[in-house]
N, C-alpha and C positions, 0 to 999 in steps of 0.2 A: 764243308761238312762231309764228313767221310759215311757211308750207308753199305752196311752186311750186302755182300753178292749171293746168289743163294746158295753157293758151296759153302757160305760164311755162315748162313742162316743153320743151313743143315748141321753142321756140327755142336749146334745150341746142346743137344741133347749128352751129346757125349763129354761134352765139357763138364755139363751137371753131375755127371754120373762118378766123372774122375773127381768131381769136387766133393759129393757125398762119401766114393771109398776112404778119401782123405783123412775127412771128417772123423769118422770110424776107426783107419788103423794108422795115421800118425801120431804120435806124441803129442799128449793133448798142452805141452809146455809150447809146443813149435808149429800149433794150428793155425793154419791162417783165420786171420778176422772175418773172410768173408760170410755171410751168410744168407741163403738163398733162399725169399719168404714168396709167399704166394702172394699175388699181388690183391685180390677181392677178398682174402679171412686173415692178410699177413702175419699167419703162421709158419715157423720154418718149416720149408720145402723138404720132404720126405720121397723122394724122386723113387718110383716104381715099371717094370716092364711090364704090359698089360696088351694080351692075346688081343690084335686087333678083331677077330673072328667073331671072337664069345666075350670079351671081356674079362677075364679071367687073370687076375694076377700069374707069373711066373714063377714056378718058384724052378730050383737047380733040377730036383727030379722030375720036373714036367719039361723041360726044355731037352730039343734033341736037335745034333748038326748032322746034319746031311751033303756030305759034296755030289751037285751035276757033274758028272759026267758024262762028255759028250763021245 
């Protein structure tokens, strides 16, 4: 039985997120089947970035990058 190491684990999220762009702007003839439901209301999964701070969804003009440097 093979089991997620936690760099495996960690990328759960990123996977979601390429699966949801997918979803969105490939050709809806060449989508993949898969589809990613909430496990306790199993509605399809609407995957969202949300301010760990305030809760606060994300949107483009609330997000800012900043590089450290040191």
């Amino acid at each position: 039985m093979y089991l997620l190491t936690d760099k495996g684990r960690d990328s759960y999220t990123i996977l979601i997120a390429i699966q949801s762009w997918a979803d969105d702007w490939i050709d809806h003839r060449v989508r993949s089947p898969v589809k990613l439901r909430h496990r306790p209301c199993q509605k399809v999964l609407q995957p969202e970035i949300v301010c760990e701070a305030c809760g606060q969804v994300l949107t483009l003009a609330q997000g800012q990058i900043r590089m450290a440097i040191s």
